[in-house]
Residue, then its C-alpha position, 0 to 999 in steps of 0.5 A: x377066609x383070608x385076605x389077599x394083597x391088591x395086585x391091580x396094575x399101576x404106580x408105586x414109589x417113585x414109578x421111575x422107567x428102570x427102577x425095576x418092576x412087578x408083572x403079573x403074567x400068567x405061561x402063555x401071556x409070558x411066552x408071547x411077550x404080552x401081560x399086565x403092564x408094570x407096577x413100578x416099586x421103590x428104587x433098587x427092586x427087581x422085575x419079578x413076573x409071577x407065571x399062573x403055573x411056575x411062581x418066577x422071579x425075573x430081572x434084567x442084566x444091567x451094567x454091573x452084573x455083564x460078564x456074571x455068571x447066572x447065579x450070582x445074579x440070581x444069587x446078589x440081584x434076586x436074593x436066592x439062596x445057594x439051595x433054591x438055585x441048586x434045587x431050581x436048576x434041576x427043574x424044566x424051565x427052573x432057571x431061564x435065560x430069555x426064556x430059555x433053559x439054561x446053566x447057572x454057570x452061563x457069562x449073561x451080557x446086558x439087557x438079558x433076561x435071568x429067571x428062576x422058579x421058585x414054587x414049591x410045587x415045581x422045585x426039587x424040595x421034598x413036600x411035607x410027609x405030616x399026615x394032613x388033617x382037618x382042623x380049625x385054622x383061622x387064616x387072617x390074611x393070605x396071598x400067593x407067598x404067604x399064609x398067617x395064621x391067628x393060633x389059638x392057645x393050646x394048640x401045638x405048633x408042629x408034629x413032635x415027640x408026643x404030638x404027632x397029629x392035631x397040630x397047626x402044621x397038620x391042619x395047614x398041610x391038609x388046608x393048602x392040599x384042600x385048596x389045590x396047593x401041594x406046597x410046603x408050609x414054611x413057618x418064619x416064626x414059632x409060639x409057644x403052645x399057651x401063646x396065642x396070635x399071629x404066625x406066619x407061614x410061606x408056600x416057598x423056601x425063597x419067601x421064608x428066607x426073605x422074611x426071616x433076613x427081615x426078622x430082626x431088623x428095622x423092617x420087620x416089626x411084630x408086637x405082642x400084647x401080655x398081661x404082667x402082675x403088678x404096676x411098673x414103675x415105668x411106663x416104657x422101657x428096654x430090657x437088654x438082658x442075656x437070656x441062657x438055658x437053666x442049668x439041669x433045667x434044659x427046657x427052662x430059661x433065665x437071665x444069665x450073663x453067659x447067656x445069648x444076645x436079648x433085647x425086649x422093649x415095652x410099654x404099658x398100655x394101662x394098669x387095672x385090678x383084677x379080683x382076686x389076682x391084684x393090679x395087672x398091667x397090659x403091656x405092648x411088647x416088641x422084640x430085637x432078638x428072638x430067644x426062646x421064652x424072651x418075653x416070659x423071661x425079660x417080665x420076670x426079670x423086671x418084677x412083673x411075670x405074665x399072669x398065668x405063667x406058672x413056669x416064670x412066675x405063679x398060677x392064675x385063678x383065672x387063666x391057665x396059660x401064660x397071657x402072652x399074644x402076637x398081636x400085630x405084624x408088619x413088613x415088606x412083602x417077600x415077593x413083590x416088597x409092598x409093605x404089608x400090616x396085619x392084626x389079631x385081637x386079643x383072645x376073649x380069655x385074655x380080653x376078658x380081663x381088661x376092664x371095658x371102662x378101657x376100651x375106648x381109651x386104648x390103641x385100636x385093633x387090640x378088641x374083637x369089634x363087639 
Protein backbone atom coordinates (compact mmCIF):
# COMPACT_ATOMS: atom_id res chain seq x y z
CA UNK A 1 0.00 0.00 0.00
CA UNK A 2 1.24 3.51 -0.38
CA UNK A 3 2.78 5.67 1.73
CA UNK A 4 1.46 9.04 3.17
CA UNK A 5 3.30 12.19 3.83
CA UNK A 6 4.15 12.91 7.67
CA UNK A 7 1.44 15.46 8.61
CA UNK A 8 2.60 15.72 12.34
CA UNK A 9 2.59 19.41 13.78
CA UNK A 10 5.58 21.40 14.06
CA UNK A 11 8.02 23.78 12.07
CA UNK A 12 8.85 24.13 8.78
CA UNK A 13 11.05 26.73 6.74
CA UNK A 14 11.59 29.94 8.32
CA UNK A 15 8.35 28.98 11.45
CA UNK A 16 7.82 33.22 11.18
CA UNK A 17 4.01 34.11 12.90
CA UNK A 18 2.19 35.26 9.73
CA UNK A 19 4.01 33.86 7.12
CA UNK A 20 1.10 31.59 6.65
CA UNK A 21 0.15 28.22 7.83
CA UNK A 22 -0.96 24.51 7.61
CA UNK A 23 -3.80 23.01 10.12
CA UNK A 24 -5.22 19.81 10.32
CA UNK A 25 -8.60 20.10 11.54
CA UNK A 26 -11.28 17.72 11.40
CA UNK A 27 -15.59 19.61 11.12
CA UNK A 28 -16.55 19.80 14.62
CA UNK A 29 -12.66 20.94 15.83
CA UNK A 30 -13.10 23.63 13.01
CA UNK A 31 -16.50 24.95 14.05
CA UNK A 32 -15.15 25.46 17.58
CA UNK A 33 -12.09 27.26 16.96
CA UNK A 34 -10.01 24.28 18.23
CA UNK A 35 -7.42 21.60 16.26
CA UNK A 36 -3.88 21.16 15.65
CA UNK A 37 -1.61 23.99 16.16
CA UNK A 38 0.21 25.35 13.06
CA UNK A 39 2.83 24.08 10.86
CA UNK A 40 4.36 27.21 9.58
CA UNK A 41 5.58 26.88 5.56
CA UNK A 42 8.18 28.84 3.86
CA UNK A 43 7.38 32.78 3.16
CA UNK A 44 4.36 33.64 0.93
CA UNK A 45 2.10 30.24 1.89
CA UNK A 46 -1.33 30.43 2.57
CA UNK A 47 -3.37 29.10 6.08
CA UNK A 48 -4.76 25.92 4.37
CA UNK A 49 -7.15 23.66 6.98
CA UNK A 50 -8.03 20.27 5.89
CA UNK A 51 -11.62 19.53 7.42
CA UNK A 52 -12.07 15.32 7.91
CA UNK A 53 -15.69 15.63 5.89
CA UNK A 54 -14.95 18.71 3.11
CA UNK A 55 -11.08 19.05 1.80
CA UNK A 56 -10.82 23.18 2.76
CA UNK A 57 -8.33 25.68 1.65
CA UNK A 58 -8.26 28.82 3.86
CA UNK A 59 -6.57 32.05 4.29
CA UNK A 60 -6.58 35.21 6.04
CA UNK A 61 -7.44 38.72 4.52
CA UNK A 62 -4.01 40.71 4.75
CA UNK A 63 -3.56 44.46 3.82
CA UNK A 64 -3.47 44.11 0.23
CA UNK A 65 -6.60 42.11 -0.84
CA UNK A 66 -9.06 44.41 1.75
CA UNK A 67 -11.78 45.68 -0.50
CA UNK A 68 -11.67 42.21 -3.10
CA UNK A 69 -13.92 40.62 -3.59
CA UNK A 70 -14.12 36.58 -2.44
CA UNK A 71 -12.95 35.18 -5.51
CA UNK A 72 -10.17 37.15 -6.41
CA UNK A 73 -8.91 35.90 -3.18
CA UNK A 74 -9.77 32.93 -3.84
CA UNK A 75 -8.51 33.01 -7.20
CA UNK A 76 -4.75 35.12 -6.67
CA UNK A 77 -4.07 34.32 -2.91
CA UNK A 78 -5.47 30.32 -2.96
CA UNK A 79 -4.91 29.68 -6.74
CA UNK A 80 -8.27 28.31 -7.47
CA UNK A 81 -9.35 28.02 -11.04
CA UNK A 82 -12.19 30.18 -12.40
CA UNK A 83 -14.26 26.45 -12.83
CA UNK A 84 -13.45 25.25 -9.08
CA UNK A 85 -14.79 28.74 -7.48
CA UNK A 86 -17.95 28.42 -9.87
CA UNK A 87 -18.56 24.57 -8.99
CA UNK A 88 -17.71 25.44 -5.01
CA UNK A 89 -20.14 28.12 -4.76
CA UNK A 90 -22.75 26.05 -5.59
CA UNK A 91 -22.04 23.49 -2.78
CA UNK A 92 -23.41 23.91 1.27
CA UNK A 93 -20.41 25.26 3.05
CA UNK A 94 -18.51 25.55 -0.53
CA UNK A 95 -17.12 29.19 -0.10
CA UNK A 96 -17.03 30.43 3.48
CA UNK A 97 -16.60 33.78 5.04
CA UNK A 98 -15.56 33.23 8.60
CA UNK A 99 -17.50 30.33 8.52
CA UNK A 100 -20.16 31.51 6.91
CA UNK A 101 -21.57 30.75 3.66
CA UNK A 102 -21.36 33.43 1.43
CA UNK A 103 -21.21 35.08 -2.38
CA UNK A 104 -17.97 35.21 -4.05
CA UNK A 105 -18.76 38.80 -5.05
CA UNK A 106 -18.91 39.92 -1.15
CA UNK A 107 -15.97 43.18 -0.48
CA UNK A 108 -13.81 41.06 2.42
CA UNK A 109 -11.90 43.64 5.09
CA UNK A 110 -8.63 42.52 6.76
CA UNK A 111 -8.38 39.81 9.35
CA UNK A 112 -11.08 37.81 7.67
CA UNK A 113 -11.17 34.47 6.98
CA UNK A 114 -12.07 33.01 3.04
CA UNK A 115 -12.43 29.24 2.61
CA UNK A 116 -13.47 26.93 -0.14
CA UNK A 117 -14.06 23.28 -1.05
CA UNK A 118 -12.21 21.57 -2.77
CA UNK A 119 -13.03 17.85 -2.79
CA UNK A 120 -14.43 16.11 -5.50
CA UNK A 121 -16.99 14.50 -3.36
CA UNK A 122 -18.80 17.71 -2.31
CA UNK A 123 -18.16 19.94 -5.81
CA UNK A 124 -20.37 20.11 -8.32
CA UNK A 125 -18.01 18.04 -11.04
CA UNK A 126 -19.55 14.78 -12.51
CA UNK A 127 -17.78 11.77 -11.07
CA UNK A 128 -16.37 9.19 -13.19
CA UNK A 129 -19.02 7.08 -15.28
CA UNK A 130 -15.74 4.32 -16.34
CA UNK A 131 -16.97 1.07 -15.13
CA UNK A 132 -14.70 0.26 -11.86
CA UNK A 133 -12.97 -2.63 -12.21
CA UNK A 134 -10.56 -4.55 -10.07
CA UNK A 135 -7.10 -4.83 -11.23
CA UNK A 136 -3.56 -4.95 -10.12
CA UNK A 137 -2.41 -1.45 -9.32
CA UNK A 138 0.84 -0.68 -7.40
CA UNK A 139 0.15 2.20 -5.59
CA UNK A 140 3.71 3.54 -4.46
CA UNK A 141 2.91 6.52 -2.63
CA UNK A 142 -0.52 8.04 -1.56
CA UNK A 143 -2.03 10.94 0.71
CA UNK A 144 -5.09 12.71 0.82
CA UNK A 145 -4.50 14.74 -2.71
CA UNK A 146 -2.39 12.45 -4.51
CA UNK A 147 -2.15 9.03 -5.71
CA UNK A 148 1.04 7.66 -7.82
CA UNK A 149 0.92 4.90 -9.61
CA UNK A 150 4.08 2.46 -10.78
CA UNK A 151 2.43 1.33 -14.44
CA UNK A 152 3.36 -1.83 -15.72
CA UNK A 153 3.94 -2.13 -19.72
CA UNK A 154 1.44 -3.04 -21.37
CA UNK A 155 -1.27 -1.54 -19.58
CA UNK A 156 -3.67 1.37 -21.16
CA UNK A 157 -3.96 4.22 -19.48
CA UNK A 158 -7.30 5.26 -19.71
CA UNK A 159 -10.86 4.10 -21.26
CA UNK A 160 -10.73 4.43 -25.55
CA UNK A 161 -11.70 3.28 -28.85
CA UNK A 162 -11.12 -0.32 -28.27
CA UNK A 163 -10.17 -0.05 -24.77
CA UNK A 164 -13.07 0.36 -23.03
CA UNK A 165 -12.20 -1.64 -19.65
CA UNK A 166 -9.07 -3.11 -18.13
CA UNK A 167 -7.45 -0.02 -18.29
CA UNK A 168 -5.24 1.99 -15.10
CA UNK A 169 -8.34 4.66 -14.86
CA UNK A 170 -10.79 1.57 -14.32
CA UNK A 171 -8.54 -0.17 -11.74
CA UNK A 172 -8.22 3.25 -9.75
CA UNK A 173 -11.73 4.32 -10.22
CA UNK A 174 -12.86 0.79 -8.53
CA UNK A 175 -9.60 1.27 -5.89
CA UNK A 176 -10.63 4.62 -4.68
CA UNK A 177 -14.74 3.42 -4.55
CA UNK A 178 -12.87 0.47 -2.46
CA UNK A 179 -11.34 2.58 -0.23
CA UNK A 180 -14.55 4.77 0.47
CA UNK A 181 -13.55 7.82 -1.84
CA UNK A 182 -15.83 8.63 -4.65
CA UNK A 183 -13.46 11.31 -6.00
CA UNK A 184 -12.34 11.46 -9.32
CA UNK A 185 -9.09 10.28 -10.43
CA UNK A 186 -7.07 13.36 -12.08
CA UNK A 187 -4.22 12.19 -14.13
CA UNK A 188 -1.32 15.08 -14.24
CA UNK A 189 0.48 13.26 -16.76
CA UNK A 190 0.07 10.23 -19.39
CA UNK A 191 2.69 7.35 -20.60
CA UNK A 192 2.46 5.65 -23.55
CA UNK A 193 1.00 1.74 -23.25
CA UNK A 194 4.73 0.21 -23.59
CA UNK A 195 6.09 2.66 -21.15
CA UNK A 196 6.61 1.79 -17.69
CA UNK A 197 6.99 3.69 -14.21
CA UNK A 198 5.60 6.46 -12.22
CA UNK A 199 1.88 8.50 -13.03
CA UNK A 200 0.66 10.57 -10.94
CA UNK A 201 -3.12 11.11 -10.21
CA UNK A 202 -4.97 13.75 -7.78
CA UNK A 203 -8.46 13.13 -6.06
CA UNK A 204 -9.46 17.08 -7.13
CA UNK A 205 -9.54 19.45 -9.87
CA UNK A 206 -7.65 21.98 -7.85
CA UNK A 207 -4.53 19.53 -6.91
CA UNK A 208 -4.47 18.52 -10.62
CA UNK A 209 -3.94 22.20 -11.92
CA UNK A 210 -1.72 23.06 -9.19
CA UNK A 211 0.79 20.36 -10.43
CA UNK A 212 0.21 20.54 -13.70
CA UNK A 213 1.43 24.67 -13.47
CA UNK A 214 4.32 22.92 -11.82
CA UNK A 215 5.12 20.45 -14.85
CA UNK A 216 7.41 22.22 -16.78
CA UNK A 217 9.24 24.16 -14.56
CA UNK A 218 12.13 24.34 -12.14
CA UNK A 219 9.97 22.90 -9.35
CA UNK A 220 8.57 19.74 -10.90
CA UNK A 221 11.37 17.61 -11.86
CA UNK A 222 10.79 13.97 -13.34
CA UNK A 223 13.35 11.31 -14.98
CA UNK A 224 13.23 8.87 -16.97
CA UNK A 225 15.42 5.79 -17.43
CA UNK A 226 15.61 4.39 -21.43
CA UNK A 227 17.93 1.97 -22.51
CA UNK A 228 19.20 3.52 -26.31
CA UNK A 229 21.25 1.42 -29.09
CA UNK A 230 24.78 2.07 -29.45
CA UNK A 231 27.74 4.20 -27.36
CA UNK A 232 27.10 8.49 -27.57
CA UNK A 233 29.89 10.28 -28.24
CA UNK A 234 28.99 12.28 -25.39
CA UNK A 235 28.10 11.60 -21.89
CA UNK A 236 25.65 14.32 -21.37
CA UNK A 237 23.85 16.85 -23.35
CA UNK A 238 20.65 18.85 -24.64
CA UNK A 239 18.34 18.08 -27.60
CA UNK A 240 16.49 21.27 -28.46
CA UNK A 241 14.91 20.02 -31.25
CA UNK A 242 11.13 20.71 -32.72
CA UNK A 243 9.13 17.98 -32.37
CA UNK A 244 5.58 17.80 -35.47
CA UNK A 245 3.25 15.03 -36.44
CA UNK A 246 4.41 12.89 -39.38
CA UNK A 247 2.53 14.08 -42.36
CA UNK A 248 -0.21 11.16 -43.58
CA UNK A 249 1.27 9.38 -40.59
CA UNK A 250 -1.23 11.28 -37.76
CA UNK A 251 -0.06 9.10 -34.78
CA UNK A 252 3.75 9.03 -35.84
CA UNK A 253 5.92 11.91 -34.78
CA UNK A 254 9.42 13.49 -36.18
CA UNK A 255 11.96 16.51 -35.84
CA UNK A 256 10.28 18.75 -37.91
CA UNK A 257 11.19 22.58 -38.16
CA UNK A 258 7.49 23.66 -37.95
CA UNK A 259 7.06 21.51 -35.53
CA UNK A 260 6.35 22.36 -31.41
CA UNK A 261 8.76 23.75 -28.79
CA UNK A 262 10.88 20.38 -27.44
CA UNK A 263 13.60 20.40 -25.24
CA UNK A 264 15.31 16.58 -23.83
CA UNK A 265 18.63 16.50 -21.71
CA UNK A 266 20.46 13.64 -20.85
CA UNK A 267 23.12 11.63 -19.48
CA UNK A 268 24.45 8.59 -19.68
CA UNK A 269 24.70 6.51 -16.78
CA UNK A 270 26.68 3.38 -18.27
CA UNK A 271 27.37 1.72 -22.03
CA UNK A 272 27.60 -2.11 -21.96
CA UNK A 273 27.05 -5.08 -24.78
CA UNK A 274 24.04 -7.03 -25.15
CA UNK A 275 24.16 -10.51 -27.17
CA UNK A 276 22.88 -10.27 -29.71
CA UNK A 277 21.47 -6.43 -29.75
CA UNK A 278 25.49 -4.77 -29.30
CA UNK A 279 26.53 -2.00 -27.04
CA UNK A 280 23.48 -0.35 -25.19
CA UNK A 281 23.64 2.64 -23.02
CA UNK A 282 21.32 3.28 -19.96
CA UNK A 283 20.47 6.73 -20.20
CA UNK A 284 19.00 9.35 -17.25
CA UNK A 285 16.56 11.47 -19.37
CA UNK A 286 14.78 14.87 -18.09
CA UNK A 287 12.29 16.71 -19.93
CA UNK A 288 11.52 20.75 -20.35
CA UNK A 289 8.72 20.21 -22.67
CA UNK A 290 6.14 17.44 -22.73
CA UNK A 291 5.43 16.28 -26.44
CA UNK A 292 4.12 13.41 -27.52
CA UNK A 293 6.78 10.31 -28.13
CA UNK A 294 9.65 13.48 -27.07
CA UNK A 295 12.01 10.92 -25.52
CA UNK A 296 11.41 8.41 -28.44
CA UNK A 297 11.83 10.85 -30.94
CA UNK A 298 14.94 13.21 -29.49
CA UNK A 299 16.81 9.33 -29.36
CA UNK A 300 16.15 8.82 -32.53
CA UNK A 301 17.14 12.02 -33.67
CA UNK A 302 20.48 11.83 -31.88
CA UNK A 303 21.50 8.20 -33.62
CA UNK A 304 20.40 6.21 -30.66
CA UNK A 305 16.63 4.89 -30.78
CA UNK A 306 15.53 3.09 -27.64
CA UNK A 307 15.75 -0.52 -28.00
CA UNK A 308 12.76 -2.36 -28.71
CA UNK A 309 10.87 0.77 -30.24
CA UNK A 310 10.27 -0.73 -33.58
CA UNK A 311 8.06 2.37 -34.53
CA UNK A 312 11.46 4.95 -34.17
CA UNK A 313 13.79 2.64 -34.69
CA UNK A 314 14.26 -1.50 -34.84
CA UNK A 315 12.77 -4.52 -33.14
CA UNK A 316 14.31 -6.19 -30.34
CA UNK A 317 15.22 -9.89 -30.02
CA UNK A 318 14.96 -9.37 -26.19
CA UNK A 319 12.30 -6.93 -25.46
CA UNK A 320 8.86 -5.92 -27.28
CA UNK A 321 8.42 -2.64 -26.25
CA UNK A 322 10.23 0.59 -26.14
CA UNK A 323 12.73 0.60 -22.78
CA UNK A 324 11.56 3.58 -21.73
CA UNK A 325 10.74 4.08 -17.74
CA UNK A 326 9.44 7.18 -15.59
CA UNK A 327 11.78 6.58 -12.79
CA UNK A 328 11.65 9.48 -10.23
CA UNK A 329 9.29 12.50 -9.48
CA UNK A 330 9.89 15.30 -7.52
CA UNK A 331 7.85 18.53 -6.58
CA UNK A 332 6.03 20.51 -4.07
CA UNK A 333 2.90 19.25 -2.73
CA UNK A 334 -0.08 20.87 -4.36
CA UNK A 335 -1.88 21.08 -0.85
CA UNK A 336 0.35 21.72 1.79
CA UNK A 337 3.51 22.82 -0.65
CA UNK A 338 6.13 20.19 1.44
CA UNK A 339 8.32 19.16 -1.18
CA UNK A 340 7.89 15.42 -2.00
CA UNK A 341 10.26 12.65 -4.03
CA UNK A 342 9.24 9.45 -5.13
CA UNK A 343 10.80 6.49 -6.88
CA UNK A 344 10.11 3.26 -9.18
CA UNK A 345 12.87 0.75 -9.89
CA UNK A 346 13.55 -0.33 -12.96
CA UNK A 347 10.94 -3.27 -14.39
CA UNK A 348 12.73 -6.56 -14.19
CA UNK A 349 12.49 -6.94 -18.02
CA UNK A 350 14.46 -3.66 -18.57
CA UNK A 351 16.72 -4.65 -15.26
CA UNK A 352 17.64 -7.72 -16.80
CA UNK A 353 19.47 -6.29 -19.21
CA UNK A 354 22.13 -4.21 -17.47
CA UNK A 355 25.13 -6.24 -16.54
CA UNK A 356 25.09 -6.76 -12.57
CA UNK A 357 28.94 -6.05 -12.71
CA UNK A 358 27.13 -2.33 -12.63
CA UNK A 359 25.10 -2.20 -10.20
CA UNK A 360 26.82 -1.36 -7.31
CA UNK A 361 28.47 1.53 -9.57
CA UNK A 362 25.35 3.31 -10.48
CA UNK A 363 23.01 5.98 -8.74
CA UNK A 364 20.79 4.47 -6.09
CA UNK A 365 17.21 3.55 -6.41
CA UNK A 366 17.49 2.69 -10.08
CA UNK A 367 17.18 -1.60 -8.96
CA UNK A 368 14.59 -3.36 -7.16
CA UNK A 369 16.53 -4.29 -3.50
CA UNK A 370 17.32 -8.17 -4.42
Amino acid sequence: MGNKLPYSPGLIGNGKEGVGAFCLKDAEATSEGAGFGPIFLGAGGSAFAMLAAMRMLSCIVDEPFVGQTVEFVLRTKLFVSRRGVRHARHVPGGVLLDGVQCRTDVAVTLGQEVSICISDEHVATKVSQVNPEPGPLDVVFEDEDLIVVNKPAGLVMHPSRGHHDGTMINFLVHYLKRTGRSCNPHPVSRLDQGTTGLVIFTTSGYAQDRLQDQLHSPSFERAYLALCRGSFEYRSGLVDAPIGRVEDLPSSFDVTPDGKHAVTHYRVLATFDVEGEGSVSLVKLVLETGRTHQIRVHMKHLGHPLLGDAAYGSPSILIDRPCLHSWSVRADHPVTRERFEVCAPLPPDMAALVPKVLRDVLPDGIFANE
